[in-house]
N, CA, C and O atoms as CSV, one atom per row, in Angstrom:
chain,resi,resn,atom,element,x,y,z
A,1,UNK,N,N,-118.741,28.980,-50.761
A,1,UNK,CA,C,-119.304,30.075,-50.008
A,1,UNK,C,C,-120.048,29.494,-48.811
A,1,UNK,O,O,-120.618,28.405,-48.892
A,2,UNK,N,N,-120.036,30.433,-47.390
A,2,UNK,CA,C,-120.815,29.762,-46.499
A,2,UNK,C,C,-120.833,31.095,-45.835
A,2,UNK,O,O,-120.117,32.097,-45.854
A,3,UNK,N,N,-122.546,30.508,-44.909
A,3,UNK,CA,C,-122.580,32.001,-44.374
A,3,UNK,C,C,-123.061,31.365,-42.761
A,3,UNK,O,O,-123.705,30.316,-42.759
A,4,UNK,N,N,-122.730,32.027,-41.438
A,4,UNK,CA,C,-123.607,31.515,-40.424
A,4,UNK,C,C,-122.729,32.706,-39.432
A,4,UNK,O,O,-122.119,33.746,-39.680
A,5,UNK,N,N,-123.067,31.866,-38.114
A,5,UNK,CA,C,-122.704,32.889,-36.972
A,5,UNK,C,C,-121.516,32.590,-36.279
A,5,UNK,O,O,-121.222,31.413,-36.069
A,6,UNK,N,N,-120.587,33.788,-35.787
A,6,UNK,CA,C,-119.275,33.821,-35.319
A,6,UNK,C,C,-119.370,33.854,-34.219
A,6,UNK,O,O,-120.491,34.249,-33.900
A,7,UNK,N,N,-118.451,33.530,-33.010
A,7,UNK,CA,C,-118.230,34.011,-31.392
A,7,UNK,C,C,-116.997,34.345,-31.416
A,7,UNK,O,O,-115.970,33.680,-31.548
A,8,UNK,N,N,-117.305,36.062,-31.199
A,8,UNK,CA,C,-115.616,36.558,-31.166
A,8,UNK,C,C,-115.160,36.934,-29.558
A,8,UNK,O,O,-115.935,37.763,-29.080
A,9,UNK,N,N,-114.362,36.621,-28.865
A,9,UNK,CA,C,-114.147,36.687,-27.647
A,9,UNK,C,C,-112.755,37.830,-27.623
A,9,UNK,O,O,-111.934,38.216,-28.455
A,10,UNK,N,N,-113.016,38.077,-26.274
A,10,UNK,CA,C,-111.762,39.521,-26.148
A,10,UNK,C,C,-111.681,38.794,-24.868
A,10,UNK,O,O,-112.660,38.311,-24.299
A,11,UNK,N,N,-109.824,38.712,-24.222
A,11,UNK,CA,C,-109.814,38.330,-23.021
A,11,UNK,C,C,-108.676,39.216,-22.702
A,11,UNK,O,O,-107.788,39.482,-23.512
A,12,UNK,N,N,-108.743,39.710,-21.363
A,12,UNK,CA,C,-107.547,40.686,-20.743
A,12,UNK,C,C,-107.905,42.140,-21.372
A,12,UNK,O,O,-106.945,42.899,-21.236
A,13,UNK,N,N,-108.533,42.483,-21.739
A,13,UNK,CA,C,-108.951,43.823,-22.442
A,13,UNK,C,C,-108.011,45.075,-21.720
A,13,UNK,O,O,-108.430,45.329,-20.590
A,14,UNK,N,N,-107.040,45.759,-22.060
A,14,UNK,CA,C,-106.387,47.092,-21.509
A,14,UNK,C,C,-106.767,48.200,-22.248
A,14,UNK,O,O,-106.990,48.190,-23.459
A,15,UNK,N,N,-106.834,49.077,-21.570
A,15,UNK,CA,C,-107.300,50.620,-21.865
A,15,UNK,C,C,-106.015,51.301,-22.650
A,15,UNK,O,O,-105.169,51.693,-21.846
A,16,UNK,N,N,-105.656,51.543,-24.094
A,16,UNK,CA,C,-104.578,52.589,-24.221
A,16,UNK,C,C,-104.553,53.659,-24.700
A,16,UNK,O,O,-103.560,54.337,-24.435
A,17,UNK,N,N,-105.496,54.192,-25.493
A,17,UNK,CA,C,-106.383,55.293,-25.943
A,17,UNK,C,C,-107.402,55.538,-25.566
A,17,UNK,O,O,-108.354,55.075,-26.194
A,18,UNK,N,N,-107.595,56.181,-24.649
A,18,UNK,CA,C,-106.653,57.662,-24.908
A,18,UNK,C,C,-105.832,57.394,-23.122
A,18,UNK,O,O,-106.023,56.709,-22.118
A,19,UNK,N,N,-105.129,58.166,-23.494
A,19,UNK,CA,C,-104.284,57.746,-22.216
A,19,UNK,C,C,-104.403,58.745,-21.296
A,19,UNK,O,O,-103.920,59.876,-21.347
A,20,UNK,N,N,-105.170,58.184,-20.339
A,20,UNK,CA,C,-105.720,59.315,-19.163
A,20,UNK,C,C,-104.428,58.495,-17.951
A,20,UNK,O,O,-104.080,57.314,-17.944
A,21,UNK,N,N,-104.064,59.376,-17.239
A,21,UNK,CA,C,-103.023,58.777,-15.790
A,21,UNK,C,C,-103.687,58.113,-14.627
A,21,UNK,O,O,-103.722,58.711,-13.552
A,22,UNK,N,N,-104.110,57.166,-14.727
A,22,UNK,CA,C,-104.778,56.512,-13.029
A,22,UNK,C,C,-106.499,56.166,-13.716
A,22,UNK,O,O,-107.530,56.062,-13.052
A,23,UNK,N,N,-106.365,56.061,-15.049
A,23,UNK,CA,C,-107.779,55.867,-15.340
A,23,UNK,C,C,-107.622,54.408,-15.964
A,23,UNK,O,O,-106.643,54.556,-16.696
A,24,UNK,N,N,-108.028,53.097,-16.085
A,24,UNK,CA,C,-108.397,52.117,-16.593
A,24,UNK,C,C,-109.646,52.176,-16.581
A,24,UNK,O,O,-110.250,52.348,-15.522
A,25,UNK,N,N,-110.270,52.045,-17.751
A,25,UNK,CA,C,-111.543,51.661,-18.496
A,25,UNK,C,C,-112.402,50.108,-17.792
A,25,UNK,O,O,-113.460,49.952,-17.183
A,26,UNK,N,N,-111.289,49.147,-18.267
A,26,UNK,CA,C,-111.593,48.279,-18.423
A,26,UNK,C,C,-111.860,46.934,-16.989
A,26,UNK,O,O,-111.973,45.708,-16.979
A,27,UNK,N,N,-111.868,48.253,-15.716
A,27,UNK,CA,C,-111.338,47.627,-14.600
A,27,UNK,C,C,-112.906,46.435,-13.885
A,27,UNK,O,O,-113.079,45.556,-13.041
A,28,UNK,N,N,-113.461,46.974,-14.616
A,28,UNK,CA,C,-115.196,45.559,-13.765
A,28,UNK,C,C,-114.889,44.111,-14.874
A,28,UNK,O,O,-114.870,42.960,-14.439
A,29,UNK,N,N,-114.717,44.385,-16.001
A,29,UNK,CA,C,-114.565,42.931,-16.705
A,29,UNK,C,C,-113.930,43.149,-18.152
A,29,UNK,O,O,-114.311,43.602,-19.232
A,30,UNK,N,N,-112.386,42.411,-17.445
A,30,UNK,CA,C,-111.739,43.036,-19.232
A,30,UNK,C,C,-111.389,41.511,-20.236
A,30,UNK,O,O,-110.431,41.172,-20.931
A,31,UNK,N,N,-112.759,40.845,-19.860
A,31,UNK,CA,C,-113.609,39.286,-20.616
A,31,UNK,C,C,-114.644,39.743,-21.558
A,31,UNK,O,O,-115.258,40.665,-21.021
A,32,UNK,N,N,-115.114,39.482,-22.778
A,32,UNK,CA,C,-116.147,39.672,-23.099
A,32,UNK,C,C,-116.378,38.905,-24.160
A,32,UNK,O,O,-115.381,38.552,-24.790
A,33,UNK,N,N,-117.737,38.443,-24.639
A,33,UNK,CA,C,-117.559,37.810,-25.884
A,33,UNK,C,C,-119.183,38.420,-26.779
A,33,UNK,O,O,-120.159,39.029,-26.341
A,34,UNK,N,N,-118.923,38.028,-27.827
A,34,UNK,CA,C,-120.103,38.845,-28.578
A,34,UNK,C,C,-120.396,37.241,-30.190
A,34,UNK,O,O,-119.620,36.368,-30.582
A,35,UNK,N,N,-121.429,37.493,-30.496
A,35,UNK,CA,C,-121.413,36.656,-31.629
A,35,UNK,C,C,-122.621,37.813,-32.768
A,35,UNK,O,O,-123.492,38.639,-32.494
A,36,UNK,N,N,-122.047,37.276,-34.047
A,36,UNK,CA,C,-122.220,38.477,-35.189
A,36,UNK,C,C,-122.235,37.149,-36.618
A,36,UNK,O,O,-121.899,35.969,-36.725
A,37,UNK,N,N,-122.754,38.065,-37.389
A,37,UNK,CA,C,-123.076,37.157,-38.697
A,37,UNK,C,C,-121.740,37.124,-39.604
A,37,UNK,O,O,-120.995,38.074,-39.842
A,38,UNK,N,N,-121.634,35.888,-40.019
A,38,UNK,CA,C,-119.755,35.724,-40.345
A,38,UNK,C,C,-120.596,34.558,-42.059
A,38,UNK,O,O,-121.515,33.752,-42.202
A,39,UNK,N,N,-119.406,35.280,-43.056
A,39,UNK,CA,C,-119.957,35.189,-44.553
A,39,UNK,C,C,-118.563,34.834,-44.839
A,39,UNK,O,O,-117.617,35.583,-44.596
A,40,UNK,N,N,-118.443,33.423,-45.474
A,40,UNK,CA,C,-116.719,33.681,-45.912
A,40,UNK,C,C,-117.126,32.933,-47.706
A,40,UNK,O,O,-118.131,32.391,-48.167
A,41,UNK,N,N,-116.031,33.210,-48.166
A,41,UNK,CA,C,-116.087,33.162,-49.735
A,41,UNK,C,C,-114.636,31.956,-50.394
A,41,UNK,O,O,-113.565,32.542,-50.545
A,42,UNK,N,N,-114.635,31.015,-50.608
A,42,UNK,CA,C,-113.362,30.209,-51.090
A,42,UNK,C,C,-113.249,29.874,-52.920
A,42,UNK,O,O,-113.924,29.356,-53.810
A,43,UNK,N,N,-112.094,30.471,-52.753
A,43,UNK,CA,C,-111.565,29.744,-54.648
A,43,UNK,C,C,-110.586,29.183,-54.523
A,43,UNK,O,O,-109.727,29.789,-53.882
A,44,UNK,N,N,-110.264,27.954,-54.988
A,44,UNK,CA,C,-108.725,27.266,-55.619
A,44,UNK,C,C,-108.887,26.945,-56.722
A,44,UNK,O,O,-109.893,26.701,-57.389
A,45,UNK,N,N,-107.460,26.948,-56.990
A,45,UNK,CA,C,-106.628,26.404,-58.151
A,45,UNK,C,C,-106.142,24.662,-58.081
A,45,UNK,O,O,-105.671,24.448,-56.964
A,46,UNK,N,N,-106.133,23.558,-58.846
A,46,UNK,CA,C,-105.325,22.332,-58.403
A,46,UNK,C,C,-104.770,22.331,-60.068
A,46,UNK,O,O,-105.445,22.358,-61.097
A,47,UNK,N,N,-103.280,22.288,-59.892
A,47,UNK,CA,C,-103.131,21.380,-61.451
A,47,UNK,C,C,-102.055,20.559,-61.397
A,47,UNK,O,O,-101.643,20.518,-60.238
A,48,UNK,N,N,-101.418,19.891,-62.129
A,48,UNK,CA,C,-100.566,18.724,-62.336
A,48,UNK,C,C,-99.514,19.362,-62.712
A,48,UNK,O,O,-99.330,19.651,-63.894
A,49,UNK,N,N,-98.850,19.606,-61.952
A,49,UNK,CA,C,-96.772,19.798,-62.234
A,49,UNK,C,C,-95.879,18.802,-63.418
A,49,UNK,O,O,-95.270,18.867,-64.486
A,50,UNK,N,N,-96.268,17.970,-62.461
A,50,UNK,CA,C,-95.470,16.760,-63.206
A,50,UNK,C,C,-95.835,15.748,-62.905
A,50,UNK,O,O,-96.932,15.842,-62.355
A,51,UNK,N,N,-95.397,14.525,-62.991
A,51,UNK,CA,C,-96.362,12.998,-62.931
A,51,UNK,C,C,-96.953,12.905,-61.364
A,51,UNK,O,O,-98.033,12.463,-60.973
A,52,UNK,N,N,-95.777,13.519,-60.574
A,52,UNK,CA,C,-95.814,13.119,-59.391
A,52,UNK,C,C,-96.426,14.301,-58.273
A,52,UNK,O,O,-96.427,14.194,-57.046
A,53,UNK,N,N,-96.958,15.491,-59.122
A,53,UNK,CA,C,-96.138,16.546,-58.292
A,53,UNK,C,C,-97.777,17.352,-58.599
A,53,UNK,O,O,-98.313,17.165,-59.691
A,54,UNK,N,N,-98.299,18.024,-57.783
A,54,UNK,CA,C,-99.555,18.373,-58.033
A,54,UNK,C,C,-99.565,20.144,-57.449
A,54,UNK,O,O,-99.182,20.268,-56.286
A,55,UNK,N,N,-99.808,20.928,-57.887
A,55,UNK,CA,C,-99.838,22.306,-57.418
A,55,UNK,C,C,-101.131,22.640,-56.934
A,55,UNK,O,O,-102.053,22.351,-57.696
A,56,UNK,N,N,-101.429,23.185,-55.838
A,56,UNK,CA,C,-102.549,23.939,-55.140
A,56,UNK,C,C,-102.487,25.054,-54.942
A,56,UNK,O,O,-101.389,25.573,-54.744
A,57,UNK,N,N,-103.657,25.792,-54.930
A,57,UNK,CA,C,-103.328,27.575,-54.244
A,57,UNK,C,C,-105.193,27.657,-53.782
A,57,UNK,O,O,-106.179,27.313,-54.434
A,58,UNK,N,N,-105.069,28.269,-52.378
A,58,UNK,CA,C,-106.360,28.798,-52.337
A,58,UNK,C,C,-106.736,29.758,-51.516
A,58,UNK,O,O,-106.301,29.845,-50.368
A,59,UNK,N,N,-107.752,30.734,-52.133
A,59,UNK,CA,C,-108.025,32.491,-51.634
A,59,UNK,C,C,-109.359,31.732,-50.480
A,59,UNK,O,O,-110.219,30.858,-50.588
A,60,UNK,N,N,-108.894,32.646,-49.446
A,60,UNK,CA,C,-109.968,32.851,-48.953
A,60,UNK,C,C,-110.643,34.212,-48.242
A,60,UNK,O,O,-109.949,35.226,-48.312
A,61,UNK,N,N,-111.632,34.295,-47.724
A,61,UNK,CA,C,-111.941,35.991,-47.699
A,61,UNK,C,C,-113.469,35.470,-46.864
A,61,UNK,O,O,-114.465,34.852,-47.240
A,62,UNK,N,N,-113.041,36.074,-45.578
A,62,UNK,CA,C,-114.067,35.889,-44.699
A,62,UNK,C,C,-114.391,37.230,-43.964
A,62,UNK,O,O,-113.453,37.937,-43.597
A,63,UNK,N,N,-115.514,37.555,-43.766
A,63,UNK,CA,C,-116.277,39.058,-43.385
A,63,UNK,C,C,-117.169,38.840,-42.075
A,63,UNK,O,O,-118.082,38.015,-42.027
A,64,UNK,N,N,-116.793,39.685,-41.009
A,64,UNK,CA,C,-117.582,39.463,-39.983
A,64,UNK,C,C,-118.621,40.855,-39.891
A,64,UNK,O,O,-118.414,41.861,-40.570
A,65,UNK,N,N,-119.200,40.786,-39.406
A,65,UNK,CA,C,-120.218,42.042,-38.804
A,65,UNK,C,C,-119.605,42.486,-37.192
A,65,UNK,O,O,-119.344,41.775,-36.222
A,66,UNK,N,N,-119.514,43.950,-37.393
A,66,UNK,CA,C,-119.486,44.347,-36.608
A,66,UNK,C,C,-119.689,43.986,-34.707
A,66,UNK,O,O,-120.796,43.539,-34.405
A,67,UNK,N,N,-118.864,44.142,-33.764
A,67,UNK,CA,C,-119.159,43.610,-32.393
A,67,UNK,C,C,-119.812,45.001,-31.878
A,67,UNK,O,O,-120.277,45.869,-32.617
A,68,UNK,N,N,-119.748,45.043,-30.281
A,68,UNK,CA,C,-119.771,45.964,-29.554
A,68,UNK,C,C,-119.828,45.565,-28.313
A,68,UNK,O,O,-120.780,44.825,-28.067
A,69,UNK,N,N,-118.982,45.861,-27.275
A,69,UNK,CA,C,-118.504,45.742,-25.878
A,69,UNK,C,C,-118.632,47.078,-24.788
A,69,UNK,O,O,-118.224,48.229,-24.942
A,70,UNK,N,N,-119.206,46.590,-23.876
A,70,UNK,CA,C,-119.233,47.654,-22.764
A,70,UNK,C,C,-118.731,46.899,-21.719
A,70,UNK,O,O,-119.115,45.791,-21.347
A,71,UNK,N,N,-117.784,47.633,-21.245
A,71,UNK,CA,C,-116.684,47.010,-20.149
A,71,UNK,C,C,-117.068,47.942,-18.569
A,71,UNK,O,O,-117.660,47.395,-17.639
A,72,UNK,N,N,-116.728,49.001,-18.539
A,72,UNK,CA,C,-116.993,50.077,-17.802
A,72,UNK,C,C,-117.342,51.162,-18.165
A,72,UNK,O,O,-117.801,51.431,-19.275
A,73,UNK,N,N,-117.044,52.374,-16.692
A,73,UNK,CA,C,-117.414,53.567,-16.758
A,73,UNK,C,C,-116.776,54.246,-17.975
A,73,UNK,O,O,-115.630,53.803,-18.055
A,74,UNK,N,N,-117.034,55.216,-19.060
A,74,UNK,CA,C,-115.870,56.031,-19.282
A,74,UNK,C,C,-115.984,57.455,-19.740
A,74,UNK,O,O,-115.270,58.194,-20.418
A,75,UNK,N,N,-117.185,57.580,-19.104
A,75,UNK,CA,C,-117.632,59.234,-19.061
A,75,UNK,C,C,-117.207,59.836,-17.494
A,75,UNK,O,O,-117.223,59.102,-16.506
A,76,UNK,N,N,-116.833,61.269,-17.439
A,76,UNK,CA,C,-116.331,61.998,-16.351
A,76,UNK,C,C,-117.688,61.463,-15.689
A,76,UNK,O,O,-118.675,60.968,-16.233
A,77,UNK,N,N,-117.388,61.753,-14.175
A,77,UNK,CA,C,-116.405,61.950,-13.285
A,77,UNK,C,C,-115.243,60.829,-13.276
A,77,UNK,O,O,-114.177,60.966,-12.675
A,78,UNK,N,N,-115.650,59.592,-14.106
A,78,UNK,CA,C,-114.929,58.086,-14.130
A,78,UNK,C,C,-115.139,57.689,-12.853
A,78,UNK,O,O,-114.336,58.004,-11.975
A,79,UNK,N,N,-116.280,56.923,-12.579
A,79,UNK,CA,C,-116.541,56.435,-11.629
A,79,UNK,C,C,-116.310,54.871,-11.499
A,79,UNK,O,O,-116.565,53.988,-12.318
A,80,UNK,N,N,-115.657,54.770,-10.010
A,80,UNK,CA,C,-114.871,53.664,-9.810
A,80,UNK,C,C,-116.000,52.405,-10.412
A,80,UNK,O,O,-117.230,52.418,-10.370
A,81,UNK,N,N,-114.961,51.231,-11.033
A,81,UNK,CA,C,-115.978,49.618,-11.389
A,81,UNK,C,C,-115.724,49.183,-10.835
A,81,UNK,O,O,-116.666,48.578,-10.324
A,82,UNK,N,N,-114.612,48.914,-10.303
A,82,UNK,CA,C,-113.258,47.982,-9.004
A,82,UNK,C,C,-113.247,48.902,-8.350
A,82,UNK,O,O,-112.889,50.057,-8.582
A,83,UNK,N,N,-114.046,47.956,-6.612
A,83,UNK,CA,C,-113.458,48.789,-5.441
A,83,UNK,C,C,-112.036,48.482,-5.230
A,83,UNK,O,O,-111.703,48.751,-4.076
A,84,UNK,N,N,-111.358,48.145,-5.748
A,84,UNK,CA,C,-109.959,48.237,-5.442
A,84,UNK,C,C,-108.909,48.882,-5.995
A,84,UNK,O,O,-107.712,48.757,-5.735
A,85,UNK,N,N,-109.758,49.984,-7.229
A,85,UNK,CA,C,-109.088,51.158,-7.739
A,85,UNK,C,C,-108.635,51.697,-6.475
A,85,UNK,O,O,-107.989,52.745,-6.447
C-alpha cells in the first residue's frame, strides 16, 4: 500500500459536449495540469510451476481524487478567450 500526491496533466483539451456550432470552450489554454491525493493498493501471488518455471500474478488498484480545470468562457454571451476566434 502507498499513499502520496499525483500530477495529472491534460494537453490539447477539445470541446465536444455539448456541441454548440462556432463555440470552442477551450480556446485561451487547452494545457492544464492539476495535482490531487493518489492511494494505490498491491497483492501478488508467486509459486513454483515446476523446477524451472515460477508463476506470478499481481492486482493492482490505484485511486485518485478528484481534479478540476478552468480553461475558458462557457456561460452565454460566450465571450471571446482567443482574439483570433
Amino acid at each position: 500500500m502507498g499513499a502520496g500526491v499525483a500530477r495529472v496533466s491534460i494537453q490539447g483539451a477539445n470541446s465536444t459536449s455539448p456541441s454548440e456550432p462556432g463555440i470552442k470552450h477551450f480556446d485561451s489554454r487547452p494545457d492544464a495540469s492539476a495535482t490531487a491525493f493518489a492511494i494505490q493498493f498491491k497483492a501478488g501471488l508467486k509459486g513454483e510451476v515446476a523446477r524451472n518455471l515460477l508463476l506470478f500474478a499481481e492486482y493492482r488498484h490505484l485511486s485518485l481524487n478528484p481534479t478540476q480545470y478552468t480553461f475558458g468562457e462557457t456561460l452565454r454571451p460566450h465571450l471571446p478567450t482567443d482574439p483570433g476566434r
